[in-house]
C-alpha positions as CSV (number, residue, x, y, z in Angstrom):
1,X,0.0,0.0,0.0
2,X,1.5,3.3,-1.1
3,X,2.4,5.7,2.1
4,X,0.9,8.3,0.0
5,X,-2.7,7.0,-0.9
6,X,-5.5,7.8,2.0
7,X,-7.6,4.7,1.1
8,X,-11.7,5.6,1.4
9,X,-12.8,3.1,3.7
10,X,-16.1,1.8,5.2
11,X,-13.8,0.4,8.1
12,X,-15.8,1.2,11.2
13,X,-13.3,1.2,14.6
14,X,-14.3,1.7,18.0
15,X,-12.6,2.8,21.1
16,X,-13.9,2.2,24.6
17,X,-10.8,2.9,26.9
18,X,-9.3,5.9,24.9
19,X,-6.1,4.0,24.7
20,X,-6.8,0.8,22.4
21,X,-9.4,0.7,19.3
22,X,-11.2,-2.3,17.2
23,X,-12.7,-2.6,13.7
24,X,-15.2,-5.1,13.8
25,X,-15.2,-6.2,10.1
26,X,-12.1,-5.7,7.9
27,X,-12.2,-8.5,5.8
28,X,-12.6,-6.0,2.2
29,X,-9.4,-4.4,4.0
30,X,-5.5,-4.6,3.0
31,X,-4.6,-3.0,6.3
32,X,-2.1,-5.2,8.1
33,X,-0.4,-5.6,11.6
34,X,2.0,-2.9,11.7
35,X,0.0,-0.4,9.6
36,X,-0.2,3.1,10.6
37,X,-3.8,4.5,10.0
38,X,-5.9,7.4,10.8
39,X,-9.2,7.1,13.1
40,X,-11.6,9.8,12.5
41,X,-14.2,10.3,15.2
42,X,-17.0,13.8,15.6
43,X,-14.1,16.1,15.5
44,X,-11.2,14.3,16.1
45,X,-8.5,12.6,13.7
46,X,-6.2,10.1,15.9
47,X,-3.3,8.3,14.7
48,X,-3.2,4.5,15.2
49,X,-1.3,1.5,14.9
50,X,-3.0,-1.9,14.0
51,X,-1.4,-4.7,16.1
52,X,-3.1,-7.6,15.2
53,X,-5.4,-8.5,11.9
54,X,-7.3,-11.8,12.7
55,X,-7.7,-14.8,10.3
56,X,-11.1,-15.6,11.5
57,X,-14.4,-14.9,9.4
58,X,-15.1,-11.7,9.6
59,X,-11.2,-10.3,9.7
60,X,-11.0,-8.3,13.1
61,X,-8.5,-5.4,13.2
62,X,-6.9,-4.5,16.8
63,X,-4.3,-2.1,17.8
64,X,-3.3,1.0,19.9
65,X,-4.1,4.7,19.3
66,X,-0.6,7.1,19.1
67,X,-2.2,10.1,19.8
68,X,-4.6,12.6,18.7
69,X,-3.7,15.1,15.5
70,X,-3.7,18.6,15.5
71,X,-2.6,21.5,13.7
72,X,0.6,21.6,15.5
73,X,1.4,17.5,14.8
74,X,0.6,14.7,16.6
75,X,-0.2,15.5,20.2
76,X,1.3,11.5,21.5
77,X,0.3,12.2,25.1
78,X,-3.4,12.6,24.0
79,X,-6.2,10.0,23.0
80,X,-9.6,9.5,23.0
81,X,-12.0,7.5,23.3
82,X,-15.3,7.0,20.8
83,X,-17.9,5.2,19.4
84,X,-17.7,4.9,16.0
85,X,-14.9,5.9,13.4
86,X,-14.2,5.9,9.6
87,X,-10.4,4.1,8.9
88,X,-8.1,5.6,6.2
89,X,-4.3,5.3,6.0
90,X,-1.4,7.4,7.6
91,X,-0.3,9.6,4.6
92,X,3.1,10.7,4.3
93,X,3.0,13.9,5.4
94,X,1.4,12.3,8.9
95,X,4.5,9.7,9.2
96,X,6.4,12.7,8.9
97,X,4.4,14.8,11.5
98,X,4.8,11.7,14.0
99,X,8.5,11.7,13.3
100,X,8.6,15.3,13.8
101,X,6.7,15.4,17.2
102,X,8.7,12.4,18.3
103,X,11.8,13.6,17.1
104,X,12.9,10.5,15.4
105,X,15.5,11.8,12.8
106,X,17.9,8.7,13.2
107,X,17.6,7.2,9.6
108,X,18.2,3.8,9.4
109,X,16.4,2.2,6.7
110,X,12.6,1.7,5.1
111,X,9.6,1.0,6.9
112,X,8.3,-2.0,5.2
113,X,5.2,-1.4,7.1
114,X,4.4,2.5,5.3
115,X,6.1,1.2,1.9
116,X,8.7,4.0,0.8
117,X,9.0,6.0,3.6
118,X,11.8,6.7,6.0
119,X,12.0,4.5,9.0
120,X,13.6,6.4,11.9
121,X,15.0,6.1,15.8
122,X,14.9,8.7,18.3
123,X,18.0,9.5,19.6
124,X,16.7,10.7,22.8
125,X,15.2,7.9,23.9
126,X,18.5,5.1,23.5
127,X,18.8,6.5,27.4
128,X,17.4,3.3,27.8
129,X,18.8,0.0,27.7
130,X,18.6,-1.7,24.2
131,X,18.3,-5.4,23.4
132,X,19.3,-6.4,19.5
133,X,18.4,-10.3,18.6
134,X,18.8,-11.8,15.3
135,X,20.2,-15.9,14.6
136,X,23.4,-16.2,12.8
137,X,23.0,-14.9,9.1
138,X,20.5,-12.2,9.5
139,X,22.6,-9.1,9.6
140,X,22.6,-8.3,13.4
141,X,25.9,-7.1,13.2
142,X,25.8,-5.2,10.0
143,X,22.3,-3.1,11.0
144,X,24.0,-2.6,14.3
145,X,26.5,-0.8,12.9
146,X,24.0,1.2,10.7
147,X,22.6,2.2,14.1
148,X,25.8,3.2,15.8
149,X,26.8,5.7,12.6
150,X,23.9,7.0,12.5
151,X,24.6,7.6,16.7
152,X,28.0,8.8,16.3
153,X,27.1,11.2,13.3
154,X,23.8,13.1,15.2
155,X,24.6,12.9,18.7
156,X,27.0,13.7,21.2
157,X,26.3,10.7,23.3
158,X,29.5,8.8,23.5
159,X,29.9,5.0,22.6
160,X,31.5,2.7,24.1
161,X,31.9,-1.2,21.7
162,X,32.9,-4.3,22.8
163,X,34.0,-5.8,19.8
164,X,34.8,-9.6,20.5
165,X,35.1,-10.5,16.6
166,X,36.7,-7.3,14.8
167,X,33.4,-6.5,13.4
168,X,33.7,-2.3,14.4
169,X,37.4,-2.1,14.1
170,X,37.3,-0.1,10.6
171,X,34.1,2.5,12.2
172,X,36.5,5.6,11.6
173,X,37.2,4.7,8.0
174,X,34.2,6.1,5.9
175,X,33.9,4.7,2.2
176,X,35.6,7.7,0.2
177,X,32.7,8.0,-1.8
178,X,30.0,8.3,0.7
179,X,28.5,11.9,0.6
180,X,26.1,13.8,2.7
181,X,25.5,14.6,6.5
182,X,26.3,11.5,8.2
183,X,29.2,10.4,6.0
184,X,30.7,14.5,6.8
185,X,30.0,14.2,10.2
186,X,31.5,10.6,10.7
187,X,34.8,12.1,9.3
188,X,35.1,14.5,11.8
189,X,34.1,12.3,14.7
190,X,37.1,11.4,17.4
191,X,36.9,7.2,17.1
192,X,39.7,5.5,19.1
193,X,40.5,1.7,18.2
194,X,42.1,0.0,21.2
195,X,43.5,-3.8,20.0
196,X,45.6,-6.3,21.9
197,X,48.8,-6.2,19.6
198,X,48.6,-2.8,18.4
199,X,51.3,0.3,18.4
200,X,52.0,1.7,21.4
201,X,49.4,4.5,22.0
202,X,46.3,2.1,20.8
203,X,47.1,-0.7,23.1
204,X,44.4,-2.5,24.9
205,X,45.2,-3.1,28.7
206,X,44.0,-3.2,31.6
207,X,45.9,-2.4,35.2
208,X,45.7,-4.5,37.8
209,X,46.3,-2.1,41.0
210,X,43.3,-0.1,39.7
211,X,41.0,-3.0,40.1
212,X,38.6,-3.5,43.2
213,X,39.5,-6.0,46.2
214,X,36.7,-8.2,44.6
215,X,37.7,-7.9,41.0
216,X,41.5,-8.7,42.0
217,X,40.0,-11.6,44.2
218,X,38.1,-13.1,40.7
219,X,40.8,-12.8,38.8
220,X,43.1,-14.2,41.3
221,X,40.1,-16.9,42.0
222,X,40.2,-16.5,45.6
223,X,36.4,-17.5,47.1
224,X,36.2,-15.6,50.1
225,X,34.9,-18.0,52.0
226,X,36.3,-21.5,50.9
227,X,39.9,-19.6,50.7
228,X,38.8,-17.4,53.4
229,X,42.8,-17.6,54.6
230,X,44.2,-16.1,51.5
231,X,41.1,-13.6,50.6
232,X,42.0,-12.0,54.2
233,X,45.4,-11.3,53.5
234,X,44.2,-10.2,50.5
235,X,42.6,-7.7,52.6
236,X,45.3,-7.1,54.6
237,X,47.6,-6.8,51.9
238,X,46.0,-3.9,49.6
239,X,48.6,-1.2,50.2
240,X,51.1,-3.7,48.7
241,X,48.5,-5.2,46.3
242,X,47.8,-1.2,45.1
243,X,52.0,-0.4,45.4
244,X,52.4,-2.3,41.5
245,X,51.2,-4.6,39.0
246,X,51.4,-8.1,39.5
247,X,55.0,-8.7,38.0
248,X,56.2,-6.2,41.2
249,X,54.1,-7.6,43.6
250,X,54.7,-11.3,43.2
251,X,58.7,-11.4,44.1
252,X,57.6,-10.4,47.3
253,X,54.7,-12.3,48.1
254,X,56.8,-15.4,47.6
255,X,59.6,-14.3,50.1
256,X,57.5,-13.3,52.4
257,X,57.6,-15.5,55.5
258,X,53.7,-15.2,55.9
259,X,52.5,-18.9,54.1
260,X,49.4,-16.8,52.9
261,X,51.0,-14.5,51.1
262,X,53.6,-17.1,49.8
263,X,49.9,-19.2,48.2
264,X,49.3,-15.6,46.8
265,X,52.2,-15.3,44.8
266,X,52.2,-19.4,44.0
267,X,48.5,-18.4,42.7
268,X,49.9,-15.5,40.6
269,X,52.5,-18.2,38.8
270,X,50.0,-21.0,38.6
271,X,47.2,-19.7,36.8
272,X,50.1,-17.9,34.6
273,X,48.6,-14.1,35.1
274,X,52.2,-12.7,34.1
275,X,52.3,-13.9,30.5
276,X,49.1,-12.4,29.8
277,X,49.4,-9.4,28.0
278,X,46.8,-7.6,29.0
279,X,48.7,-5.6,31.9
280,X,49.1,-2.2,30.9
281,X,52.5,-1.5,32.4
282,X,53.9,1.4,30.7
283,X,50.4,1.6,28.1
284,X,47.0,3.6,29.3
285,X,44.9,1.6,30.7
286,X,41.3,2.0,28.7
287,X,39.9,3.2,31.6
288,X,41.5,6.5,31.3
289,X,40.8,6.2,27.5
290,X,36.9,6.0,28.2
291,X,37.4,8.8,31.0
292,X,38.2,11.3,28.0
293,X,35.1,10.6,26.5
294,X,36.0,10.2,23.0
295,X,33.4,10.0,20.7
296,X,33.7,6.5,19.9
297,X,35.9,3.8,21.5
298,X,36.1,0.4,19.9
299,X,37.8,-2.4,22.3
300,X,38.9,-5.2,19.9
301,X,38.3,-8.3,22.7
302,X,39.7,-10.9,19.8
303,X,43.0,-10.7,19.7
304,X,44.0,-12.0,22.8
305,X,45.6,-15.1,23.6
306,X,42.8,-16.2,26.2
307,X,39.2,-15.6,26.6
308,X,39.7,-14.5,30.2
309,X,41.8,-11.3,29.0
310,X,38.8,-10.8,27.3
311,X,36.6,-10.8,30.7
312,X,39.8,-8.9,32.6
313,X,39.0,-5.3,30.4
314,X,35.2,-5.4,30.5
315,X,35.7,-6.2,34.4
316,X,38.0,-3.1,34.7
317,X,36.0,-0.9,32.6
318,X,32.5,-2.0,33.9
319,X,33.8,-1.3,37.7
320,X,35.4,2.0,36.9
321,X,32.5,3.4,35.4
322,X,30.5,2.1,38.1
323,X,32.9,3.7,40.9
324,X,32.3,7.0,38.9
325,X,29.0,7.2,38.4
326,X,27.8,10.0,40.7
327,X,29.4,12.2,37.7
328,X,26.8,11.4,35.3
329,X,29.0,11.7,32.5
330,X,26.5,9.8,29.7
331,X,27.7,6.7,27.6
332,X,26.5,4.4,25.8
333,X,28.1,1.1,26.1
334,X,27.7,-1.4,22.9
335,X,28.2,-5.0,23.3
336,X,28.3,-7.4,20.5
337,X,28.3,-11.3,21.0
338,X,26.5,-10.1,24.7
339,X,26.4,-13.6,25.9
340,X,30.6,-13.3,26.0
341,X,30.1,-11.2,29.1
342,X,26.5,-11.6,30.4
343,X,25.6,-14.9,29.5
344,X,23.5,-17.3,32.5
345,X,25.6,-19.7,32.1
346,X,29.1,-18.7,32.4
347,X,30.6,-20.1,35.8
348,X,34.1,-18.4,36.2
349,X,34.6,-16.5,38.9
350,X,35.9,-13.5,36.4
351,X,32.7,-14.0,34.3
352,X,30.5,-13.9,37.5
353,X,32.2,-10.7,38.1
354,X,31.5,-9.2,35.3
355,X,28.2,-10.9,34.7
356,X,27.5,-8.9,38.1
357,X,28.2,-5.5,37.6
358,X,25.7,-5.6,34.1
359,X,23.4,-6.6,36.2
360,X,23.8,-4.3,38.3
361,X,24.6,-1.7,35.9
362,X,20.9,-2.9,33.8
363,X,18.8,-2.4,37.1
364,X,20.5,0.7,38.4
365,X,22.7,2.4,35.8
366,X,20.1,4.4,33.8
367,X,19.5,7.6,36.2
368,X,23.9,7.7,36.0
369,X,24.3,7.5,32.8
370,X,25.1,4.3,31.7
371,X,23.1,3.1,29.3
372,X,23.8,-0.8,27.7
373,X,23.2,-2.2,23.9
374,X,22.9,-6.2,24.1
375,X,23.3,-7.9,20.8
376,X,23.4,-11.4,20.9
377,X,21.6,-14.4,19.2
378,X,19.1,-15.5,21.3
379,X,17.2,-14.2,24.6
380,X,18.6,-17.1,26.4
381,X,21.8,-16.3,26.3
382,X,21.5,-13.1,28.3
383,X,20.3,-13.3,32.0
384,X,17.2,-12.8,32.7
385,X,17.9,-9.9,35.2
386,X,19.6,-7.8,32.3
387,X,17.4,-8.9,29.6
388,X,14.1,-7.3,31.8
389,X,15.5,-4.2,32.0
390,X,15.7,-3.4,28.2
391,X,13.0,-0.9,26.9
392,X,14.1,-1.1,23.2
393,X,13.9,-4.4,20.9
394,X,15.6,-4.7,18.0
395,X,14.9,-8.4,16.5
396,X,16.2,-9.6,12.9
397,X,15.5,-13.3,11.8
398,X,14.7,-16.0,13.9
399,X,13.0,-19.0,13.3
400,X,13.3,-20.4,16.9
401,X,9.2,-20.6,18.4
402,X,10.6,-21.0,21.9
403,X,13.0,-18.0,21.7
404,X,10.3,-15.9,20.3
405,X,7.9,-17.1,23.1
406,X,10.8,-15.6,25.3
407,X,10.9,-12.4,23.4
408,X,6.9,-12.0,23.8
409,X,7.0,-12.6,27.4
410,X,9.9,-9.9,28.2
411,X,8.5,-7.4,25.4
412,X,5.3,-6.8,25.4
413,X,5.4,-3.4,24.1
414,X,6.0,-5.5,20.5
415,X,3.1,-6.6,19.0
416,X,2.9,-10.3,18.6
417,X,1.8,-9.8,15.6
418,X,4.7,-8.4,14.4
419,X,6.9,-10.6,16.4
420,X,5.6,-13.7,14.3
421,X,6.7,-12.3,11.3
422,X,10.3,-12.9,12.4
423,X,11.0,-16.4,10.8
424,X,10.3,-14.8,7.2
425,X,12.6,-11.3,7.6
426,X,14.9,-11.8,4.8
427,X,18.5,-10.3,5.5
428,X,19.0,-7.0,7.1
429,X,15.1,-6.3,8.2
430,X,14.2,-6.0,11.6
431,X,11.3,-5.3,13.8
432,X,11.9,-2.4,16.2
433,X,9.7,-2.3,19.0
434,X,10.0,0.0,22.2
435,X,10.9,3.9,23.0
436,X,13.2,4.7,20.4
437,X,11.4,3.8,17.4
438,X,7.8,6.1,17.0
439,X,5.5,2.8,16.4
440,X,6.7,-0.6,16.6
441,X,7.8,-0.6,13.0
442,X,9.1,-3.4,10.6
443,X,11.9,-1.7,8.6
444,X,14.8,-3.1,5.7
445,X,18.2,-1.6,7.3
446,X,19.3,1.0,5.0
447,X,23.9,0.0,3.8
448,X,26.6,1.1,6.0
449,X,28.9,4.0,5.5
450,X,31.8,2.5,7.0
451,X,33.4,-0.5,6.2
452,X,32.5,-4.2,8.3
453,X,35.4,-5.7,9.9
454,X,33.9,-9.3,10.1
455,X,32.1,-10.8,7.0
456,X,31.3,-14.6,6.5
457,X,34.0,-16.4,4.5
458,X,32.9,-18.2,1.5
459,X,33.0,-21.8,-0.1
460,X,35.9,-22.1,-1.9
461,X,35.0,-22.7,-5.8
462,X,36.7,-24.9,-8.5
């Protein structure tokens, strides 16, 4: 249906609660879920959204009502009840209204649900933690990085990417013959890639005196009650545990004549924490990258040697921003492959650390500041106490029934409707559901400016 044709309808809708409306008999209609239409009632013309179109005999038509419109725009925190109602379609110029009053002016693609117009995010609203879902193939990491240009180039809001798989490692590097706003304004933007082995200045690292007693006790993987001898001189021990990284500190832990501190140095050489080259030493740590708030800082996790390196700079980061965050300095932290850090299952005491502090950062985060963006595969892999806190979806293919079951249960602002239609999004579409979109909207993400690190590999050919 084109965006731009107001169809002449005999729909009749009614509203009882001012807040959701029905049409009793839409089975001459084309209207389907995620269509935006106009209800108009006496005097009044209301956006609405359908939700749900019925396959029973006569087709029923459900959905929610935006807001009322006025000469002004769309008026969202206003709507009516009424009794009756003729049904016609949103027209252009009233997406356009909606996107104006909402502020959406993120553009990330097509709504596939108002054919040839502009779907849109607000900025605003990703003060709010974000979920992004799609199974392997679909594009999840590709439209996320629509997403974050689109960020970078229109906002000041700095970002923050965990970048397990090198995906976001070329984000400053804007194809030469991109042209407009958002390629100008991504050229100009301050993006800082931190990698394992990279030149000195660009390092990744992490410093070990900086972390908390309990983060130095995970890494170290001293319980404090089943090693309760060792985590107390831990305690004991923080002015020399504070005095130098691990390579200072351990000569003298294995001198010492205290058999406590002597198991804390054996623990040091045992689990081998001084080959891992992860210690900042003479290198900034990223914590005092992030402090400077550059516009964008990627963190390539991939490139080191173990996973638990991995775990050691989203455990330093997490915590410092944590211990920080009565300044309410905003950021936005991105974190592809989610179930690398916040997955339910992960066991480690490092993981569990980490694990933690999203938690906590996902319940109690928001009024500082800190604001996550979870892309993963699957609901499951997140835990549950992060997952509930997200009040923006962002789902791509997947043909799982049980994981969309999941999905319904923790997102019911996204119309179910709309959420079966998952199995059959071809690559790069999505659903977004939630404050940042205007409407729950079905949308084709739009190319990237910059270029994708990652991309699958492909059969080899005779």
């Amino acid at each position: 249906m084109p965006a731009d044709i107001t169809i002449a309808s005999a729909l009749s809708a009614r509203s009882d609660d001012g807040r959701s409306f029905v049409v009793g008999d839409a089975s001459d209609s084309a209207f389907v879920a995620g269509s935006l239409v106009v209800i108009v009632s006496a005097e009044r013309r209301q956006l609405a959204l359908i939700e749900e179109r019925s396959e029973t005999t006569p087709v029923r038509l459900r959905g929610r009502l935006v807001g009322e419109l006025t000469d002004e725009g769309i008026d969202t925190r206003s709507s009516h009840s009424f009794a009756t109602g003729s049904v016609e379609g949103a027209d252009t110029a009233t997406v356009q209204a909606l996107h104006d009053t909402t502020g959406a002016m993120l553009e990330v693609g097509v709504n596939l649900t108002q054919p040839g117009g502009p779907a849109r995010l607000l900025p605003q609203r990703f003060n709010r933690h974000t979920f992004w879902c799609g199974q392997s193939g679909s594009g999840k990491t590709y439209a996320l990085g629509v997403v974050l240009e689109q960020l970078i180039a229109h906002t000041a809001l700095p970002v923050v990417i965990f970048d397990p798989n090198s995906d976001f490692v070329h984000l400053g590097e804007v194809d030469p013959a991109a042209t407009g706003p958002t390629a100008n304004a991504l050229r100009e933007r301050d993006i800082r890639v931190l990698r394992p082995n990279a030149a000195p200045g660009a390092r990744l690292r992490a410093r070990f005196l900086d972390l908390p007693l309990t983060s130095k006790a995970a890494i170290l993987q001293i319980d404090p009650i089943i090693d309760r001898e060792e985590f107390n001189e831990l305690i004991h021990l923080r002015t020399v545990m504070e005095s130098g990284e691990l390579f200072e500190v351990r000569p003298r832990l294995l001198a010492s004549d205290n058999p406590a501190q002597r198991r804390l140095g054996q623990r040091v050489e045992n689990l081998g924490l001084l080959d891992w080259e992860v210690w900042a030493l003479g290198d900034a740590p990223v914590t005092d990258v992030v402090a400077e708030r550059p516009d964008v800082a990627v963190l390539d996790l991939g490139g080191f040697s173990t996973p638990e390196q991995q775990l050691v700079i989203a455990l330093a980061l997490l915590d410092d921003l944590w211990a920080r965050r009565e300044e309410r300095r905003p950021v936005l932290l991105a974190i592809d492959e989610a179930h690398n850090l916040a997955s339910p299952r992960l066991d480690s005491p490092i993981a569990i650390a980490v694990r933690e502090r999203l938690i906590q950062i996902a319940a109690e985060g928001r009024k500082f500041g800190l604001w996550l963006l979870l892309s993963t595969q699957r609901p499951s892999k997140v835990h549950p106490g992060i997952l509930s806190q997200c009040d923006n979806l962002a789902l791509m293919k997947m043909t799982s029934p049980t994981d969309l079951a999941e999905l319904g249960t923790y997102f019911g602002y996204a119309p179910s409707a709309l959420l079966d239609r998952s199995p059959w999004f071809r690559q790069g579409e999505a659903l977004f559901a939630g404050g940042f979109v205007p409407a729950p909207s079905l949308v084709k993400v739009r190319a990237r400016l910059t270029r994708e690190g990652g991309s699958d590999v492909g059969v080899p050919m005779r």
